[in-house]
C-alpha positions as MATLAB code, in Angstrom:
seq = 'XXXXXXXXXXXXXXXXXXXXXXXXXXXXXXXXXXXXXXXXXXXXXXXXXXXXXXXXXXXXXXXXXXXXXXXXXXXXXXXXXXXXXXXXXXXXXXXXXXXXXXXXXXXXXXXXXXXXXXXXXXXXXXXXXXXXXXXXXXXXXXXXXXXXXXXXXXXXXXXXXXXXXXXXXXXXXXXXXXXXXXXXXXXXXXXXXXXXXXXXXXXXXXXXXXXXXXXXXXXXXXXX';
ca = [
      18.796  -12.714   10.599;
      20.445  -10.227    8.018;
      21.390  -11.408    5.200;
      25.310  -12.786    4.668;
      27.287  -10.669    3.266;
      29.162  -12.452    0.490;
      26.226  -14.148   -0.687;
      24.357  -12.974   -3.122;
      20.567  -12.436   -1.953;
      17.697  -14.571   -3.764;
      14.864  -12.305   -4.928;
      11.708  -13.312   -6.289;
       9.400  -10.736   -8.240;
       5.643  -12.083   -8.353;
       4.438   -8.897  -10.456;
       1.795   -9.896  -12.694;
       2.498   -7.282  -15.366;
       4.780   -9.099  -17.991;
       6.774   -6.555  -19.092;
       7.323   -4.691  -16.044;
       8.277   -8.468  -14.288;
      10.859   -8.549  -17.227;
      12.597   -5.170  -16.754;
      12.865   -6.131  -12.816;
      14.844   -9.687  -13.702;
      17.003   -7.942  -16.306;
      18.049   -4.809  -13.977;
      18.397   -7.079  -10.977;
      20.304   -9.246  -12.824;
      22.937   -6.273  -13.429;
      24.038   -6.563  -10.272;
      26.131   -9.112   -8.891;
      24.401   -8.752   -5.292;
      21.208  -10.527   -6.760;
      19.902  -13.908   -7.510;
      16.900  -13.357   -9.804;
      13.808  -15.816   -9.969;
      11.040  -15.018  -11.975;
       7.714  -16.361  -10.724;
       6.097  -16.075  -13.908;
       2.232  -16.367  -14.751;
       1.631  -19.319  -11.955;
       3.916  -16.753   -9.436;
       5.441  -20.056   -7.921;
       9.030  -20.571   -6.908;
       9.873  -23.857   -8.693;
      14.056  -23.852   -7.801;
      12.899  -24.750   -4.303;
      15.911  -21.519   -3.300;
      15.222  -19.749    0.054;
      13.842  -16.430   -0.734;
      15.050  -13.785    1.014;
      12.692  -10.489   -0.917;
       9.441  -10.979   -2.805;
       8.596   -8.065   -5.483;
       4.953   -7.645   -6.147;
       1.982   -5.495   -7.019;
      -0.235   -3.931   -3.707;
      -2.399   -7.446   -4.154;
      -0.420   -9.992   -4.493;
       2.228   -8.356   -1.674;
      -1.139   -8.187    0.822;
      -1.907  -11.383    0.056;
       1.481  -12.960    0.929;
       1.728  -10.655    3.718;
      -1.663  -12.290    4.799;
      -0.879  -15.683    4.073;
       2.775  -14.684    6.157;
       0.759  -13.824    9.234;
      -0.886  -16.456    9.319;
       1.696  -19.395    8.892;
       0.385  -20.742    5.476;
       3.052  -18.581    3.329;
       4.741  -21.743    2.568;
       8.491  -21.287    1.234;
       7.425  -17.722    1.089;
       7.490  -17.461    4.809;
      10.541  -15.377    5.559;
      10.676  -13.510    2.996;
      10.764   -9.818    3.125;
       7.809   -8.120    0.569;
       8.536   -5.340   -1.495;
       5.709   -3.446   -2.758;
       6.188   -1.749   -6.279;
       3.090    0.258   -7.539;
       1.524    3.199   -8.695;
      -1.011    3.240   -5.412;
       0.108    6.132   -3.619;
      -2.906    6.356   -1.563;
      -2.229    7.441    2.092;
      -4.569    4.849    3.255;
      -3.891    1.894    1.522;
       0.078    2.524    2.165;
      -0.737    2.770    6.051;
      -2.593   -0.381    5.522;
       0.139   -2.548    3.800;
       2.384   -1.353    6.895;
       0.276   -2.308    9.072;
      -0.202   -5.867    6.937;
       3.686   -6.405    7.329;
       5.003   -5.019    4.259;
       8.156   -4.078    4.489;
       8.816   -1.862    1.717;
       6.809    0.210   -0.387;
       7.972    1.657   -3.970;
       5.910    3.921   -6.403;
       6.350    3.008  -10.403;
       8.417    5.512  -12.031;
      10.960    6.449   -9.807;
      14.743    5.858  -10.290;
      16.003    2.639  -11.020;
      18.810    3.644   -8.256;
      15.857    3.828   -5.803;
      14.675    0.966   -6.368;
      18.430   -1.108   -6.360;
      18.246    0.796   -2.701;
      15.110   -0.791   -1.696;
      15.722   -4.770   -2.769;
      19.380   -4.527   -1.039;
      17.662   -2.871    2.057;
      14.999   -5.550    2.185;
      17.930   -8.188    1.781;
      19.549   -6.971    5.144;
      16.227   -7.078    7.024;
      15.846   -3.502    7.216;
      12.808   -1.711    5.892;
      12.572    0.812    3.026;
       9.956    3.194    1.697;
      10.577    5.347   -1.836;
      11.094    9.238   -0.868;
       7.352    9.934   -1.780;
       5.909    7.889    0.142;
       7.849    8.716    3.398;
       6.592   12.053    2.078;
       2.980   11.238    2.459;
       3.347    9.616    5.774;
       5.863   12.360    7.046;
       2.880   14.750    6.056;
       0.355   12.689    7.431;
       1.885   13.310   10.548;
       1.918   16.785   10.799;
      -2.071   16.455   11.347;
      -4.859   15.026   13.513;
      -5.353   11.600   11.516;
      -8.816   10.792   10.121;
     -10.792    8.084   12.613;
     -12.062    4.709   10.124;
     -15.428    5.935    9.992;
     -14.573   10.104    9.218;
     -12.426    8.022    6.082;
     -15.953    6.263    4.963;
     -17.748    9.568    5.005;
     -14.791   11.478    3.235;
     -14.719    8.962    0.621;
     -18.857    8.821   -0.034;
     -18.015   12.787   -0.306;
     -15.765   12.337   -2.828;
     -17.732   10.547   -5.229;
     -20.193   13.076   -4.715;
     -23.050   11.637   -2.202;
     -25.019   13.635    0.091;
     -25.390   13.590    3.764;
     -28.420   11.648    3.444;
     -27.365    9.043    0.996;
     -24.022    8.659    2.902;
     -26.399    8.628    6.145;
     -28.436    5.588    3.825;
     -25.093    3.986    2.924;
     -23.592    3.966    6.755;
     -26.750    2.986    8.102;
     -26.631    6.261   10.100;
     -28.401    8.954   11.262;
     -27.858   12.126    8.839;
     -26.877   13.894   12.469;
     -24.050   11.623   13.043;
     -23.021   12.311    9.348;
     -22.881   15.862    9.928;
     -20.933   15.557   13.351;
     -17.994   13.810   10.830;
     -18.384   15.680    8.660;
     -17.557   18.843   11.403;
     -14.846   16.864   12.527;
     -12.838   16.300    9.010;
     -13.482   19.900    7.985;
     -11.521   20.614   11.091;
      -9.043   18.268   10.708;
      -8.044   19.122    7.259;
      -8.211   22.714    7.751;
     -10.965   22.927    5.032;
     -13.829   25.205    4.499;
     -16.549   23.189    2.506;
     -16.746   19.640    1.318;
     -15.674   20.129   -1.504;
     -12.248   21.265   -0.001;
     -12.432   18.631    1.789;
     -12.576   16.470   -1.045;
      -9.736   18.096   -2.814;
      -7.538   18.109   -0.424;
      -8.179   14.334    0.279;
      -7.818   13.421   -3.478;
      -3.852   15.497   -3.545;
      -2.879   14.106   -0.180;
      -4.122   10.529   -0.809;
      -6.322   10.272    2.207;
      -8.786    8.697   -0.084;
      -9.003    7.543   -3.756;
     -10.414    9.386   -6.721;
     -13.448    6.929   -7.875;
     -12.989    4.025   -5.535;
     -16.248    2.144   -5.867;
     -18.185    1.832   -2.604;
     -19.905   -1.168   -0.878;
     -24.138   -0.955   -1.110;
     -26.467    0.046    1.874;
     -25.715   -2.044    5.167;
     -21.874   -2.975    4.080;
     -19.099   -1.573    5.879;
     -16.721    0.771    3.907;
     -13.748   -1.361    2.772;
     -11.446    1.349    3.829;
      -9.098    1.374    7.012;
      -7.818    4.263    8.784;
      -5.418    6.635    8.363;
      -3.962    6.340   12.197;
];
């Protein structure tokens, strides 16, 4: 149900950074369509107030959105999660989406933007900061990446072979070829290390994002 009107909608921000918690209370609080709670270092809500949007960082807002799904949110329960982060990685946006997020902000954009987003959120609509509807928009102009194409991409990023990746995978080194043929094609790219590039600008996959040992699935989902 939307929120009222003429009340003024309770927002909660959970975001662990201090400083960047305290500049979301005090700009909130400039507007009379707000009530502010800050959640502080134990990220509780101790007023016991119905919250209507929850401001966090990518983990905490997954982990409410997981706790949401499945019914042990608490107080939490029906309120609507804002995301506000620098993680503008195509993949990990798709998968807070997909988690239940309902709106996704990048740090450093306007504070007008962002006023936007927490009275959106308020009237049960859903709200994603111009870049990232970029990415997705973009993302949508192409043949998406399958889950396991995203696993090999990333191993190529952080510079592994086709037989390591193969090792990694637990895969034969002709199967990591045949994915390799198939996101070459679907990024338009000549080489791997095209590939790569082109998957670092667009977000497909991050930079240095550590990778799980032989035998352990890629913790990566895909970009579908």
């Amino acid at each position: 149900m939307a929120h009222e009107e003429h009340l003024p909608a309770n927002v909660l921000t959970l975001h662990p950074d201090p400083l960047l918690r305290a500049g979301i209370v005090a700009s909130l609080r400039q507007h009379g369509g707000f009530e502010v709670f800050d959640g502080g270092p134990d990220r509780v809500n101790r007023d016991g107030a119905r919250i209507d949007v929850v401001i966090a960082d990518y983990h905490e807002a997954m982990r409410l959105a997981g706790a949401a799904s499945q019914g042990t949110a608490g107080s939490l329960a029906a309120a609507r999660i804002l995301v506000l982060t620098s993680d503008d990685c195509e993949a990990d946006i798709r998968r807070a989406l997909e988690a239940g997020i309902h709106g996704y902000l990048l740090l450093g954009g306007p504070l007008s933007e962002f006023i936007e987003a927490v009275t959106a959120l308020a009237r049960d609509l859903r709200y994603l900061g111009r870049p990232v509807a970029q990415r997705i928009a973009d993302s949508l102009l192409r043949t998406s990446l399958t889950s396991r194409e995203i696993d090999v991409l990333q191993l190529v990023v952080i510079g592994e072979s086709n037989k390591a990746i193969a090792r990694r995978l637990c895969v034969e080194v002709g199967t990591v070829k045949t994915h390799m043929n198939g996101i070459l094609g679907k990024l338009n790219a000549t080489s791997r290390t095209q590939a790569a590039a082109i998957a670092i600008t667009k977000g497909i996959v991050k930079e240095r994002m550590p990778m799980p040992g032989p035998g352990a699935r890629a913790a990566l989902v895909p970009a579908s």
